[in-house]
N, C-alpha and C positions, 0 to 999 in steps of 0.2 A: 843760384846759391854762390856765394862767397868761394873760389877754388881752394881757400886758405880751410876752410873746415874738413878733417880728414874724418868723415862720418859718412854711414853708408844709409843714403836717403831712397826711398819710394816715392816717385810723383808721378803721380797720375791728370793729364790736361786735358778737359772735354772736348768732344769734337765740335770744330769751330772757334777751339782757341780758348784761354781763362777770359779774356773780352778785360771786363772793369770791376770783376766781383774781386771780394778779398780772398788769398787766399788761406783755405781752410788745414790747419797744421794741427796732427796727431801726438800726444807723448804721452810715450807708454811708463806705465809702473817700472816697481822695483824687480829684477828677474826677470824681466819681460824684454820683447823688442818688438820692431815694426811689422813684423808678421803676424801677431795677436788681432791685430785689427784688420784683417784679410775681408773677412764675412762683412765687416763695418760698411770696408772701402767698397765692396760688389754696391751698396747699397745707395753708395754715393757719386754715382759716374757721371753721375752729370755737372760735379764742381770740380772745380781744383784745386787736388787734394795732396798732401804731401804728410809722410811718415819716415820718420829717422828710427836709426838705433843708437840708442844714445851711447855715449863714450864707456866702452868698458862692455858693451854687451853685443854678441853674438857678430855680425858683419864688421859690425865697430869695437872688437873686441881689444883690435891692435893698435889702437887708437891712444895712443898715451902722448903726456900725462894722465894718470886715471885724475875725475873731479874727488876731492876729496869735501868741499862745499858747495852749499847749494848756491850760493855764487858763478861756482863754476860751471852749473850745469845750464841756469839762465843766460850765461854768458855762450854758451853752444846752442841753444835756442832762438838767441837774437841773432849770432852770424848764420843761424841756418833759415833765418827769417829773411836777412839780407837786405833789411827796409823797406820790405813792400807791405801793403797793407793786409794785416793778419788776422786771421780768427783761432784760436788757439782751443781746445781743448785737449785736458790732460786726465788723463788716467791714474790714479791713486797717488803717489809722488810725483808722477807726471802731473799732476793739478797743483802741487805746491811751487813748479818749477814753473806751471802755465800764470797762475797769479803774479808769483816775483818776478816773472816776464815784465807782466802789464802793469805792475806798479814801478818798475825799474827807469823808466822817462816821463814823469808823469808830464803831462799834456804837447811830447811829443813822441809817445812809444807808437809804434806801428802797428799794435795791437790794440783794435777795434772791437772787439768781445772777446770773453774769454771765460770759460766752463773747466768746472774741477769734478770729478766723479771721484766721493769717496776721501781726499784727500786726507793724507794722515798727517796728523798736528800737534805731537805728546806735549808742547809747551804748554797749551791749553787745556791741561792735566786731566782728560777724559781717559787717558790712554796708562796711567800709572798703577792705577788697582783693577783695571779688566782682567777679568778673569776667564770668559768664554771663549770655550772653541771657536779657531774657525770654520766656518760650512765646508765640508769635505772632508778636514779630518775626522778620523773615527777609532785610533789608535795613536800610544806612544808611537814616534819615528823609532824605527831599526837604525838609525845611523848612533853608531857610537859615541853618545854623549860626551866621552872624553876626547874625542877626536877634533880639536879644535882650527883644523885646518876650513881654507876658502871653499875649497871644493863640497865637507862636509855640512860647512854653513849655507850653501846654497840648497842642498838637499834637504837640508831639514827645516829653512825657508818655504821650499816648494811645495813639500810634504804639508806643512801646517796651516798655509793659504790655500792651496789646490785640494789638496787631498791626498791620502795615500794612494788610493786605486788610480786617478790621474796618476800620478809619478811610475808606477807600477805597466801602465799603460803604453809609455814612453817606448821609442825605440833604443837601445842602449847609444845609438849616437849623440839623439837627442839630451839623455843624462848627461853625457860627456859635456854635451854643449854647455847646459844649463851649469856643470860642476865649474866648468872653467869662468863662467860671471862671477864665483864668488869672491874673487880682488874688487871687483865693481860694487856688487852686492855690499858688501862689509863697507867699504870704504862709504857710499850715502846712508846705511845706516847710522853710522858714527857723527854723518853730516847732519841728520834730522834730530839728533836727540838734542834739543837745543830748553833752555830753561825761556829763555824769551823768545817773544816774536820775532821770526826774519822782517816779516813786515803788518800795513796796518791796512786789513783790509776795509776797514771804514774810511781811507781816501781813494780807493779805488773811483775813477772818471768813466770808465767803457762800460754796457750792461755787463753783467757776471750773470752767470745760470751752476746751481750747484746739482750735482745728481747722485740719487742716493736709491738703495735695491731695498727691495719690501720687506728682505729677509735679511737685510744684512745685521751683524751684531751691534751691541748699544754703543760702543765706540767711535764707529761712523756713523751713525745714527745723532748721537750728540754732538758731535763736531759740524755735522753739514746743518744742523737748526743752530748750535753758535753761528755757523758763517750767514746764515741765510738774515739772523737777526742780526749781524754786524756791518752787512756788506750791504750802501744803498741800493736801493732799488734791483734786489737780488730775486733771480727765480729758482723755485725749485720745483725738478720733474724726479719725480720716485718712478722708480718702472715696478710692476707688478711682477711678484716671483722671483725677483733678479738678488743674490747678494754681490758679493766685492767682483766677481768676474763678469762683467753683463755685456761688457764689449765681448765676450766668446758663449755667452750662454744664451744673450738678448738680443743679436747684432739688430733687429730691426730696430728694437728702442732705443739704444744708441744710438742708432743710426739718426733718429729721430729726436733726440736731443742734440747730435752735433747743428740738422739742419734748423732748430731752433734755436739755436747759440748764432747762425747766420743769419738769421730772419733778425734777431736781435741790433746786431751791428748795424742797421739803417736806420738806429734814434740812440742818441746820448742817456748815460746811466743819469739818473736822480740825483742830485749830491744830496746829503743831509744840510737839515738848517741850523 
């Protein structure tokens, strides 16, 4: 990695060395960091695997400038890439950042396949009149609506992805943690609300694989069949039972889409005609 990246990375190299395989780069959602994928990584020790925390969250909290577009956060994914040959799957914004990755040089990005679970995409206007819960909440948050600070915004981010009882579950460090991402938090929310596309996933060149949970609500639901019918030669693996969290609730099926995303990268995507 790049010494110039002040991000705090997880790599894991199998025994015997990575050899000539690409290697396989992790990025996590929004509120999230490289410890979500803990259960993932047990599953995959036999590649070489690498997980960041992106700019603004948790190890890499002190990491400033915070990104404030998603420019900037592809730009911390390609220096954490570093030129070597890539397999990228990303985790709900972590998939928005994994795509604008690999559309970002097109026919010399170093990224050789590349998988999005779930990506969120309000340009594509599924996301404007949704109205459903997410799995897990099951109550208004107790966080004081009028409290408009960072720290409140991550609470009541966490609370409505996760769940209450998860947040509830927490150790009071762990809140702390998660309160103090809310400069991070805020700041790619305001990056994603975009009226147009960042980019065009129908030039995409490397296989894509999009992933999507059985149970997740209609918003990613309809985003990942827009992407799957716009992106050539696109695959999609649903896992059974899994909504938006399946890298903590599925790890083996994720698991088993990343190694699919790798199996992928040894033949070139379809372009359309």
């Amino acid at each position: 990695m790049s010494p110039s990246v002040p991000l705090a990375v997880t790599e894991h190299v199998p025994d015997g060395g990575a050899g000539d395989d690409p290697l396989v780069v992790l990025v996590h959602g929004s509120l999230d960091r490289a410890g979500s994928f803990t259960r993932v990584l047990r599953r995959l020790d036999d590649l070489h695997v690498l997980a960041f925390d992106r700019r603004g969250y948790s190890r890499s909290r002190d990491a400033l400038p915070l990104n404030t577009t998603l420019d900037g956060q592809i730009d911390d994914l390609l220096e954490v890439i570093d030129g070597r040959a890539a397999v990228v799957v990303g985790h709900s914004y972590g998939g928005d950042i994994a795509l604008g990755a690999a559309l970002r040089q097109p026919g010399s990005s170093p990224i050789v396949s590349v998988a999005a679970y779930e990506p969120p995409m309000p340009w594509l206007g599924f996301w404007k009149t949704s109205k459903e819960p997410v799995s897990g909440s099951t109550s208004p948050s107790p966080v004081d609506p009028g409290d408009q600070s960072p720290a409140a915004a991550a609470e009541r981010f966490f609370r409505r992805m996760v769940g209450d009882a998860a947040w509830d579950r927490l150790p009071e460090q762990a809140r702390d943690g998660r309160r103090a991402d809310g400069p991070a938090l805020e700041a790619e929310l305001r990056a994603i609300r975009l009226q147009e596309a960042p980019f065009d996933v129908a030039t995409l060149t490397v296989p894509a694989t999009y992933g999507l949970g059985s149970r997740s609500v209609d918003r990613y639901r309809q985003t990942v069949t827009w992407l799957v019918e716009h992106t050539p030669d696109a695959e999609l693996i649903e896992i059974p039972g899994a909504s938006h969290g399946a890298h903590l609730s599925h790890p083996d099926a994720f698991a088993a889409l990343v190694r699919s995303t790798v199996a992928r990268a040894a033949r070139p995507a379809r372009t359309s005609s």
